[in-house]
C-alpha positions as CSV (number, residue, x, y, z in Angstrom):
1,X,-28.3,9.7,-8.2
2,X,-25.0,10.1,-10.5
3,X,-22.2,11.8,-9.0
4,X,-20.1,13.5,-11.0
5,X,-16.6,13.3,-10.2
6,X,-13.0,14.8,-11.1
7,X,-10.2,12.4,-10.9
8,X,-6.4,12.1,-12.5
9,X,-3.1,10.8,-11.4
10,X,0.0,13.2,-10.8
11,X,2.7,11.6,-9.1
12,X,6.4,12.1,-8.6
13,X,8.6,11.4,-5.8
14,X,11.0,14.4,-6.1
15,X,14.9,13.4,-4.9
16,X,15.7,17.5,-4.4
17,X,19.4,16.9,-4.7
18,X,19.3,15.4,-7.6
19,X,20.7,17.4,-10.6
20,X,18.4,15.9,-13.2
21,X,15.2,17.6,-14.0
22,X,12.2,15.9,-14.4
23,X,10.8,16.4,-17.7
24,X,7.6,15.3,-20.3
25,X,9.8,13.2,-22.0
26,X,10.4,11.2,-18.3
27,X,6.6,11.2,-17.6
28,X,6.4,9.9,-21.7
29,X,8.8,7.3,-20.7
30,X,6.8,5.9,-17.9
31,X,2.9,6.9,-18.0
32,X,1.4,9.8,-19.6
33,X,-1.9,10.5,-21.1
34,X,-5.3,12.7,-20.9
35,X,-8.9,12.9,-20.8
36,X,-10.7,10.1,-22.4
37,X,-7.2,7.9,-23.9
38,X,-6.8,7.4,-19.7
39,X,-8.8,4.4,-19.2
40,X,-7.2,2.5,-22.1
41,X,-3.9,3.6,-21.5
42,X,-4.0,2.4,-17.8
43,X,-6.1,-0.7,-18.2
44,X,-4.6,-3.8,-16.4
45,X,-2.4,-2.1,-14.8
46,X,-1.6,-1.6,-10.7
47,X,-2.1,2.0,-10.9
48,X,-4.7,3.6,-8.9
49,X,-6.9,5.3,-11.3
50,X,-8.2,1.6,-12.3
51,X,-9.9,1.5,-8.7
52,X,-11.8,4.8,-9.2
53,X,-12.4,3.5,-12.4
54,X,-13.7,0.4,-10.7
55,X,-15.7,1.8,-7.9
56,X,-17.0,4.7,-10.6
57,X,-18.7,2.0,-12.4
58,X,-20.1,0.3,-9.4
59,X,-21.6,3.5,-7.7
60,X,-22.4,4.8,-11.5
61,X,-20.4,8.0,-11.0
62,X,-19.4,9.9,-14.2
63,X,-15.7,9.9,-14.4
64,X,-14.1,13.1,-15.7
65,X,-10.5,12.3,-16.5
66,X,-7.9,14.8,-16.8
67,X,-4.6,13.1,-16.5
68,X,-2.5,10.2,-15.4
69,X,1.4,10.6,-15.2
70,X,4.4,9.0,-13.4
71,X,7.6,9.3,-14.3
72,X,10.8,7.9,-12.4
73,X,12.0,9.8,-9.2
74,X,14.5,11.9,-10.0
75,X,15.3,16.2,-9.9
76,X,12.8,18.8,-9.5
77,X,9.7,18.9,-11.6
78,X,9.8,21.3,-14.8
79,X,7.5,24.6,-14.9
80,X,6.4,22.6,-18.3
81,X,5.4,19.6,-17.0
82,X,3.4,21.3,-14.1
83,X,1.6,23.6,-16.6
84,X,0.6,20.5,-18.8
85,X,-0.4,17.9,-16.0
86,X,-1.8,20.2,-12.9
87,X,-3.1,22.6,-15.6
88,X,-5.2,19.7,-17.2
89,X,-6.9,19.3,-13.5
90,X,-7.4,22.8,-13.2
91,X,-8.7,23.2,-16.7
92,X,-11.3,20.8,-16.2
93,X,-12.3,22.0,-12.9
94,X,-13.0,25.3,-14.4
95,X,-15.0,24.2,-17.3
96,X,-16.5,20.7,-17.0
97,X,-18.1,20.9,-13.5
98,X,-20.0,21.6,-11.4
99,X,-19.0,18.1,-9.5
100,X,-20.2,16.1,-6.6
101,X,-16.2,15.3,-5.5
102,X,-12.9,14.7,-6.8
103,X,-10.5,11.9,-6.6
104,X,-6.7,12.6,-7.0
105,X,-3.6,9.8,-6.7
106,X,-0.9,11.7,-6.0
107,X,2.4,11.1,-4.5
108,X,2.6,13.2,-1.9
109,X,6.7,13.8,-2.2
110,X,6.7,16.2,-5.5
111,X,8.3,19.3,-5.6
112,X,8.8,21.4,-8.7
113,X,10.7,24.2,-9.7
114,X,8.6,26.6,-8.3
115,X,6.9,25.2,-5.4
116,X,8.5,23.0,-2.6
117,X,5.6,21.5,-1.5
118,X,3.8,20.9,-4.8
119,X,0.6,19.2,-3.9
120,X,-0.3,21.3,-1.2
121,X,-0.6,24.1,-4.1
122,X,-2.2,21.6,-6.3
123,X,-4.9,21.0,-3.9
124,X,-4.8,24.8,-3.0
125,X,-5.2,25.8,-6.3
126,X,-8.3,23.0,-7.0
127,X,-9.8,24.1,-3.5
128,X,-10.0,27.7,-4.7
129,X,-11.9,26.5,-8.4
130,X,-14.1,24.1,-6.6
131,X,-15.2,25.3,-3.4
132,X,-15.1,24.3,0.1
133,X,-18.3,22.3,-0.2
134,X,-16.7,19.9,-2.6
135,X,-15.2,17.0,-1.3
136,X,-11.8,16.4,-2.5
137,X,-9.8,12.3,-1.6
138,X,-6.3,11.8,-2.3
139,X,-4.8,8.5,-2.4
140,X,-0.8,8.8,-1.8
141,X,2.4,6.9,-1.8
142,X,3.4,5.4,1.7
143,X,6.3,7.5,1.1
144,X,4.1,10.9,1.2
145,X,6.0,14.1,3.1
146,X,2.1,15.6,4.0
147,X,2.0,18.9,4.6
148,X,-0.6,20.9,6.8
149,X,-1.5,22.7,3.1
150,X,-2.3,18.9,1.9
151,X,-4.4,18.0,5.0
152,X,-6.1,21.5,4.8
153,X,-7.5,21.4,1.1
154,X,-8.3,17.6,1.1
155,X,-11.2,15.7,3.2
156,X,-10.0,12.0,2.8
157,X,-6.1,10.9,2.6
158,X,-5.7,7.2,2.1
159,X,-1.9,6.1,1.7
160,X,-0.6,2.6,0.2
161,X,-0.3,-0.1,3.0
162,X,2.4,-2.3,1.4
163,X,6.1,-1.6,0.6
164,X,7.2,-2.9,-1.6
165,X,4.2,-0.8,-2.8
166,X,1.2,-3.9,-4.5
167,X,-2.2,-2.5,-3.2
168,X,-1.9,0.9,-5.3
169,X,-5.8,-0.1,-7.2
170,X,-7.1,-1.4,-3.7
171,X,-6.0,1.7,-1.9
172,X,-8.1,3.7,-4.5
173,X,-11.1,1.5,-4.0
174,X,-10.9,3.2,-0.3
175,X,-10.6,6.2,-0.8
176,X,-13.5,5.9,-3.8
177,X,-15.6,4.3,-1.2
178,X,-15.0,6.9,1.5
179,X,-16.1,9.5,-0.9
180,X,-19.7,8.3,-1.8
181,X,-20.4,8.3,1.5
182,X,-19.3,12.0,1.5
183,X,-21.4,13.0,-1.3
184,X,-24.5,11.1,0.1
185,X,-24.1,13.0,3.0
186,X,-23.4,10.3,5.0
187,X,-20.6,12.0,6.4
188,X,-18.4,14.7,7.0
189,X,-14.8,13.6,6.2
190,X,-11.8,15.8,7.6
191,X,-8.3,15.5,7.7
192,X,-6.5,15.3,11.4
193,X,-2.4,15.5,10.9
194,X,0.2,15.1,13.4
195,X,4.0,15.3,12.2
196,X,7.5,15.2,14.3
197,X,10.7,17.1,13.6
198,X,12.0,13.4,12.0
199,X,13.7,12.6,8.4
200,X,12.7,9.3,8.6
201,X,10.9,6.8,10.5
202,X,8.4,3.5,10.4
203,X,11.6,1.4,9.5
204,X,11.1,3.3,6.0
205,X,7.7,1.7,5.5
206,X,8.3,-1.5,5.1
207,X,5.8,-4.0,5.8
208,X,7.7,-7.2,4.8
209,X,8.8,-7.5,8.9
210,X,7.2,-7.4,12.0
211,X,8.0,-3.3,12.9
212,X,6.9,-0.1,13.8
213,X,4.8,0.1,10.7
214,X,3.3,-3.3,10.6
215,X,1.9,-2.5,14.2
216,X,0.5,0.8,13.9
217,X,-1.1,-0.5,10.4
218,X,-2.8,-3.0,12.5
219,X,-4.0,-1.1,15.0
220,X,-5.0,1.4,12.3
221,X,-7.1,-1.0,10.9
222,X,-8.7,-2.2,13.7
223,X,-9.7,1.5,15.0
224,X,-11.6,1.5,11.3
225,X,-13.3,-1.6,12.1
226,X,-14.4,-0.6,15.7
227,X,-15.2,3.2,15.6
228,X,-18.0,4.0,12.3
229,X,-16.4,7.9,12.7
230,X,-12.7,6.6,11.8
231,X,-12.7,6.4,7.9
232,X,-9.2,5.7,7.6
233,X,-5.8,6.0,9.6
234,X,-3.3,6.8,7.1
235,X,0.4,6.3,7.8
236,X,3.7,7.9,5.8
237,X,7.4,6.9,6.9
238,X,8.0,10.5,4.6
239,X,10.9,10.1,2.0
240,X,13.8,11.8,3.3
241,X,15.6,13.2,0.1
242,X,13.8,16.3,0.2
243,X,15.2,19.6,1.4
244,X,12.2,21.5,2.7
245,X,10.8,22.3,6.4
246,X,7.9,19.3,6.3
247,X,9.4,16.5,5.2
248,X,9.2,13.1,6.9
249,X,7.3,11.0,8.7
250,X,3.3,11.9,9.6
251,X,0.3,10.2,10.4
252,X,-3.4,11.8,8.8
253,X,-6.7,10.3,10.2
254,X,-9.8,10.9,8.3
255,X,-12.3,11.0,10.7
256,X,-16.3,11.8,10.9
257,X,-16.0,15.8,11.6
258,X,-13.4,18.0,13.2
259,X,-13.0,16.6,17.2
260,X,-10.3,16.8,18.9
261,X,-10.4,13.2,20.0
262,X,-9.6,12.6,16.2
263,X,-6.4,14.5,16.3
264,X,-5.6,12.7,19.9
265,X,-5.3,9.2,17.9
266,X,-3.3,10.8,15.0
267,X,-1.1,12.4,18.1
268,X,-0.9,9.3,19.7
269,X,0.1,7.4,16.9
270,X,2.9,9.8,15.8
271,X,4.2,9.7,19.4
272,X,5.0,5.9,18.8
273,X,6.5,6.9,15.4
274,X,8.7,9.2,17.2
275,X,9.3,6.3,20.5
276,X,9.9,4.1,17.8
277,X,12.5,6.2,15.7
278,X,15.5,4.2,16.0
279,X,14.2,1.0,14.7
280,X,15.5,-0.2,11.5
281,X,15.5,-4.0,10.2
282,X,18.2,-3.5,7.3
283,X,21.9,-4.1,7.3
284,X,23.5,-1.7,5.3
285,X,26.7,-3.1,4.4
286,X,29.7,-1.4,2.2
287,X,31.0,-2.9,-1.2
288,X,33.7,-4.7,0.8
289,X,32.0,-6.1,3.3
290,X,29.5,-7.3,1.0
291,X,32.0,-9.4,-0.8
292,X,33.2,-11.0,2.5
293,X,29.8,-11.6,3.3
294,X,29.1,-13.2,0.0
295,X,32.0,-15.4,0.2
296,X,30.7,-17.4,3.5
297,X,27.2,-17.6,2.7
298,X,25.9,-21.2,2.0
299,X,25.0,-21.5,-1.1
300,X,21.1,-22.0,-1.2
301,X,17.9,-22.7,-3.3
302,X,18.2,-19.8,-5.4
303,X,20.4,-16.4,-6.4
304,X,21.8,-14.3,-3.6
305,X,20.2,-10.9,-4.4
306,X,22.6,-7.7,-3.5
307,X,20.5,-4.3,-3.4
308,X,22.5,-1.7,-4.5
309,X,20.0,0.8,-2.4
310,X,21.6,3.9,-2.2
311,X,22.2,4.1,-5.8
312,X,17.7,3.4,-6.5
313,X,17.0,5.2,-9.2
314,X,13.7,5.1,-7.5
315,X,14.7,7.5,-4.6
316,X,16.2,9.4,-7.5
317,X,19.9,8.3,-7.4
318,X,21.0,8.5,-11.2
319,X,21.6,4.7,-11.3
320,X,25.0,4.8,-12.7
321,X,27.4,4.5,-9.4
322,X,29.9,1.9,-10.1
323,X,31.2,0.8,-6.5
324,X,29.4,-2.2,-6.2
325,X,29.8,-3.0,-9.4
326,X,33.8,-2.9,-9.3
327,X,33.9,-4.8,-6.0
328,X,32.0,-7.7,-8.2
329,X,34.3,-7.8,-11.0
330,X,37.4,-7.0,-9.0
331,X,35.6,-10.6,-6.4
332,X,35.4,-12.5,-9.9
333,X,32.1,-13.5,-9.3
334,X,30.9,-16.5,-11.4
335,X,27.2,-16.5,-13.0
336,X,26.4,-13.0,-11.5
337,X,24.5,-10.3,-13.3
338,X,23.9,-6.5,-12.7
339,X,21.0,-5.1,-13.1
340,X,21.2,-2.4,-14.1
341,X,24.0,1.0,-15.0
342,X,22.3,3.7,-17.1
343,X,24.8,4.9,-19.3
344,X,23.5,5.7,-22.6
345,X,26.7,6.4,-24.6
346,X,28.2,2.9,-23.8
347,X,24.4,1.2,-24.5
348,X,24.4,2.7,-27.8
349,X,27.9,2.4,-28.5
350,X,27.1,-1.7,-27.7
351,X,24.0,-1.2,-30.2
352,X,26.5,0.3,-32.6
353,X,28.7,-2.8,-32.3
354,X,26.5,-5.2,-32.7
355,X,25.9,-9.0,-30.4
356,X,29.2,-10.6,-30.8
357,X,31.0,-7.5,-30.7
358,X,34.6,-7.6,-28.1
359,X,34.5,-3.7,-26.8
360,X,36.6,-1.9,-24.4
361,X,34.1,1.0,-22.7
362,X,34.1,3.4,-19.8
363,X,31.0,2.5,-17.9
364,X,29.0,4.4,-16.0
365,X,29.8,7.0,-13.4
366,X,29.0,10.0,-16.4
367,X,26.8,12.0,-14.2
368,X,28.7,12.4,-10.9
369,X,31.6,11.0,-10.6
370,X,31.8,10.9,-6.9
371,X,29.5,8.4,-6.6
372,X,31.4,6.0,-8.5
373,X,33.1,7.0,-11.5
374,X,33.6,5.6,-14.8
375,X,35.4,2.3,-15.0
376,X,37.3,1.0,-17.8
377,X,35.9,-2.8,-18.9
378,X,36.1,-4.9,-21.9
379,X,33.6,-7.5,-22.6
380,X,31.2,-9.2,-25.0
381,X,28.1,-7.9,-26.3
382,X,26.0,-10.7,-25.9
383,X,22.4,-9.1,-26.7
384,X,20.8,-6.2,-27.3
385,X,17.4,-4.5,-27.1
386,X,15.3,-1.7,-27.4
387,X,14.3,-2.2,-23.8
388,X,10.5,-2.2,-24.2
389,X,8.7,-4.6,-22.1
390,X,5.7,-5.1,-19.9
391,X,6.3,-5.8,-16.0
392,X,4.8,-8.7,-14.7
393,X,4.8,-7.5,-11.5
394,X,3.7,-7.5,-8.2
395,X,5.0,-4.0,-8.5
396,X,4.5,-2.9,-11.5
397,X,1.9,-5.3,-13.4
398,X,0.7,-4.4,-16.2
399,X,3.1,-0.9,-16.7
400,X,5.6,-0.7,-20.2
401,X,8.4,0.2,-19.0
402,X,11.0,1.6,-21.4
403,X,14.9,1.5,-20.8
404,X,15.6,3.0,-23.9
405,X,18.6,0.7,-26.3
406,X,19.6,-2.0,-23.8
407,X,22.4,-4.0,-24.1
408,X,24.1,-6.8,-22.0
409,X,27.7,-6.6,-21.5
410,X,29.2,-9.9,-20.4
411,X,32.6,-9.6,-18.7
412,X,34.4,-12.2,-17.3
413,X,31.4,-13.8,-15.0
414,X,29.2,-11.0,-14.9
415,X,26.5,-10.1,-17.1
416,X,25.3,-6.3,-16.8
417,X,22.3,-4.8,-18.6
418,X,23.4,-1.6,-19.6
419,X,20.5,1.0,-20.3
420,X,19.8,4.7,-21.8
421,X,17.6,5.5,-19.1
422,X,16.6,5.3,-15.4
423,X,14.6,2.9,-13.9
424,X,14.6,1.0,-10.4
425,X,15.1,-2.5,-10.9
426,X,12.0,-4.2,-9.5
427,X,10.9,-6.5,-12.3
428,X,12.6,-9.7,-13.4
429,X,11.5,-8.6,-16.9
430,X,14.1,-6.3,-16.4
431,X,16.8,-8.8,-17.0
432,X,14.5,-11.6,-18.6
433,X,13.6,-9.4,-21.5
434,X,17.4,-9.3,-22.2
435,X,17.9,-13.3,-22.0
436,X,19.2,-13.0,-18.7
437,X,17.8,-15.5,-16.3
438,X,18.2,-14.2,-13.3
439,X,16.9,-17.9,-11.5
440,X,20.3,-19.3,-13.1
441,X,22.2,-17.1,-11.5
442,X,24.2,-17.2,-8.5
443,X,24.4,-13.9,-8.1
444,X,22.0,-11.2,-8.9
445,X,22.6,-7.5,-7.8
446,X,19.7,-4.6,-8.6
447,X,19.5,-0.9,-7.9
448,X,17.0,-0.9,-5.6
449,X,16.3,-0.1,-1.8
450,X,13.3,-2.1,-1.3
451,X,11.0,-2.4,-4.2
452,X,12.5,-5.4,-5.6
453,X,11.7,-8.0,-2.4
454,X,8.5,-8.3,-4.7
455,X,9.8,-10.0,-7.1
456,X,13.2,-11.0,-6.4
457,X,12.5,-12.0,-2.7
458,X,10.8,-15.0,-3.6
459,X,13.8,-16.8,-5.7
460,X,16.7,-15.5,-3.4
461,X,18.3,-17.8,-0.8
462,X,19.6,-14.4,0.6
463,X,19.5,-10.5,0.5
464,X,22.3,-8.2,1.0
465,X,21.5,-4.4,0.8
466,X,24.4,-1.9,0.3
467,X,24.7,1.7,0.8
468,X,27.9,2.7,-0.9
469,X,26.9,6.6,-0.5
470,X,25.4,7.2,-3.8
471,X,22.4,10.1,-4.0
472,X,20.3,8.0,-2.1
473,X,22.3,7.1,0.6
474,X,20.7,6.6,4.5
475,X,23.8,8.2,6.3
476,X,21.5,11.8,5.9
477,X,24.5,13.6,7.3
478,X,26.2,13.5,3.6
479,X,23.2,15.7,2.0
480,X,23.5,19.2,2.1
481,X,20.0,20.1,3.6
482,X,19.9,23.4,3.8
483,X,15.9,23.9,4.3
484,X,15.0,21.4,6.9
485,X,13.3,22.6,10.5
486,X,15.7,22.1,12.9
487,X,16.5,20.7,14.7
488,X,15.5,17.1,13.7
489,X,16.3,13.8,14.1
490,X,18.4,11.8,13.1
491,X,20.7,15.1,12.3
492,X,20.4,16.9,15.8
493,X,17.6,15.1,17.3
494,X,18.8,11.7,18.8
C-alpha cells in the first residue's frame, strides 16, 4: 500500500531578546524553497528532509512537500515569514490530502511575533485540518523548549542525539521509520512529557563528554532496544534565550499507547535532569583571563581555538561584540585570525577599497554597543569575497552558506574576516574560502558556543571558550526575563 504523506522543514531557534527580526530575506540567506524545487534544493545536504526523502522512497510513500526553511537564530519570527512557510503546510493540508501521516522537522525553539510558542500552534493548527486520526512525527533540534501543546498535537517526537548537532538526516530516518509502523497499524504512537522549572540543563547537550546527557542517551537507547512499546526516548537540554513560561529542559517518550508506566520513565528521566542540574563541563573564561591563559599554554600540534560563545550568532547574539577581539589585538597575537565580526558598512567599505587597500575603520559593535562597541583599527585589505561557499561539514555539509561581501582585514598579527551578515562560525570554509588557513595558524578564535568542536576540534591542540556577556551569555541573571514560571533554577531555584 502507498502512504501518502505531508512533510516540510520550519525551523528557527528564536533568541527572544534579540532586537533583530527574523525575516524572508534571513531564511533566503540560509535555506528556503517549496513544493516540488525541495528535493533539489536540499540534496546532499545534512538536513533532515533528505531522510524522509530516503525512507519515502524505501517504504514507496508519496511525498508531498510544502516547504523547507532555516535561517540563522536571531529575533522573533516576522508575521510574513509565518504566513509564507506555516501557511504553505496548512495550504497543503487543506487541499492535497487526504494523507496517511505527516512528517515535520522543526526546531522546537521558534517563536514569532505573534505566538510564543510557535510550533505548538503549528501543530495545533495542522491537528485541526487533519484530524486526530492522522499521525503526525516531528523531528526537533536537541535544543527544543517542548511544550505540552507540542506533545499534545504530535504522536512521535524524535530530537537530534549529537551536539555539535551531525545526525540531523539519521534522526529523520527514525522518526520516518516510527511512522510506517503507525500507519500500518502496527502501533499506536503517543507522546509522554515531563519538564522541570529549569533554564537549562544536560550540560547544554553536549555529547562530546561523558555527562548528564551522554548517560541518559544511553540508557535511552537501551530502553528502545529492550522494551518493543518504547519507540523513542527523546531528550532536550531547552535553549535558554527564550522569555516564555516552558522553556528549558524536557524529556518526551514516544511510547506504544497512553500508560502511565510511559510517563513514569519520562518522569524518571527528568528527575535525573533536574539531580543533575549543576553539572557543566565548560570553563567560561573572561577576555583577560583568556589572554593569560593563552600565554602559558604549550604550544601543540595545531591552532589554539578560542570560542567566543556568548557572542554565537547561532544562539542569536548579533555576532559583532568586540571584547575578545580587542583583548587579541591589544595581546599582539602573532598568526591569529578572527572568525568572524558582522559589520556590513566596514565589509563593504573594504570591498569599496579594494585588496591592497591601508584603511582606518570602526569595527563592529554597530548594533549594541554594550556588548562591545566599535573599535577604531587600521589594517590591510588582504582579500575579498562575496562570501558564497559550500560547508564541508560535519555540521553543515552540503549547506551554501552566504556571508554576504566578505573581506579580511589583516592588522598587525591578526587576520579577521569581516562579513555583511550573521552566521555561527562552524565551518573551516568559513575562513578557507577567504585564503585564511586556519591549520597555519596559531591562533584561531570563532563565534561559536559549541557547534564548531566539529570541525575545529580535530586540528586544535586546545579550546578556550569565553563568555564576555554578549546576547548569548550563560550568566542568565543579565537577561531581562520577564515571562518565565517562577520560580526556576538557576535564577531562584538552586
Amino acid at each position: 500500500m502507498t502512504f501518502r504523506v505531508l512533510t516540510g522543514l520550519f525551523a528557527h531557534e528564536t533568541n527572544t531578546f534579540s532586537k533583530l527580526p527574523t525575516t524572508l530575506d534571513n531564511y533566503r540567506d540560509f535555506v528556503l524553497a517549496f513544493g516540488e524545487e525541495i528535493p533539489e534544493a536540499v540534496a546532499g545536504s545534512m538536513l533532515e528532509l533528505n531522510g524522509v526523502i530516503q525512507v519515502g522512497a524505501a517504504c514507496d510513500w508519496d511525498l508531498i512537500h510544502t516547504v523547507a526553511a532555516w535561517a540563522t537564530p536571531s529575533g522573533p519570527v516576522t508575521r510574513e515569514v509565518w504566513d509564507t512557510c506555516a501557511g504553505r503546510v496548512f495550504e497543503a493540508a487543506k487541499t492535497q490530502g487526504p494523507f496517511d501521516g505527516v512528517i515535520l522537522a522543526l526546531h522546537g525553539a521558534m517563536t514569532t511575533i505573534d505566538f510564543a510558542d510557535a510550533e505548538g500552534q503549528l501543530l495545533s493548527e495542522l491537528r485541526d485540518i487533519v484530524g486526530r486520526k492522522i499521525p503526525i512525527a516531528i523531528t526537533l533540534d536537541l535544543h527544543a523548549n517542548v511544550t505540552r501543546l507540542m506533545a499534545q498535537h504530535a504522536n512521535i517526537i524524535c530530537a537530534f542525539r549529537t551536539y555539535p548537532h551531525v545526525d540531523q538526516v539519521e534522526t529523520a530516518v527514525r522518526a520516518a521509520y516510527i511512522l510506517e509502523r503507525a500507519m500500518k497499524g502496527e502501533v499506536n504512537p503517543c507522546v509522554h512529557l515531563a519538564r522541570r522549572n529549569m533554564l537549562v540543563g544536560l550540560d547544554h547537550g553536549r555529547t562530546t563528554t561523558e555527562n548528564p546527557m551522554t548517560h541518559l542517551l544511553s540508557r535511552g537507547v537501551s530502553l528502545e532496544n529492550n522494551d518493543p512499546d518504547i519507540l523513542s526516548v527523546s531528550l532536550h537540554a531547552g535553549f535558554s534565550p527564550a522569555d516564555f513560561p516552558e522553556v528549558g529542559p524536557s524529556v518526551a517518550v514516544t511510547a506504544d499507547g497512553q500508560k502511565s508506566c510511559y510517563t513514569a520513565i519520562a518522569e524518571d528521566f527528568m528527575q535525573y535532569v533536574w539531580d543533575q542540574r549543576h553539572f557543566d563541563s565548560n570553563e567560561y573564561l573572561s577576555e583577560a583571563k583568556t589572554m593569560e591563559r593563552l600565554a602559558i599554554l604549550d604550544p601543540g600540534a595545531g591552532p589554539v581555538v578560542i570560542a567566543d560563545a556568548s557572542d554565537n550568532p547561532g544562539a542569536g547574539a548579533y555576532g559583532d561584540s568586540t571584547f575578545l577581539l580587542k583583548s587579541m589585538l591589544d595581546a599582539n597575537l602573532e598568526n591569529a585570525a578572527f572568525g568572524m565580526i558582522c559589520d556590513p558598512e566596514a565589509a563593504n567599505t573594504m570591498v569599496d577599497e579594494g585588496v591592497g587597500a591601508l584603511i582606518n575603520i570602526q569595527l563592529g559593535g554597530k548594533i549594541d554597543p554594550s556588548f562591545g562597541p566599535p573599535i577604531p583599527i587600521t589594517g590591510e585589505v588582504i582579500a575579498i569575497t562575496d562570501g558564497t561557499y559550500i560547508a564541508q561539514g560535519p555540521r553543515w555539509r552540503g549547506v551554501t552558506q552566504k556571508l554576504g561581501p566578505t573581506a579580511v582585514l589583516r592588522t598587525g598579527g591578526v587576520d579577521i574576516v569581516v562579513a555583511s551578515k550573521r552566521i555561527q562560525c562552524t565551518e573551516l570554509e568559513t575562513f578557507t574560502h577567504a585564503g585564511v588557513e586556519p591549520l597555519d595558524k596559531a591562533v584561531v578564535a570563532v563565534k561559536s558556543m559549541h557547534h564548531f568542536r566539529a570541525a575545529f576540534g580535530p586540528i586544535a591542540s586546545h579550546i578556550l571558550v569565553v563568555d564576555s556577556g554578549a546576547l548569548a551569555t550563560k550568566d542568565y541573571h543579565r537577561l531581562p526575563y520577564r515571562h518565565l514560571s517562577r520560580p526556576i533554577f538557576p535564577l531562584d531555584l538552586e
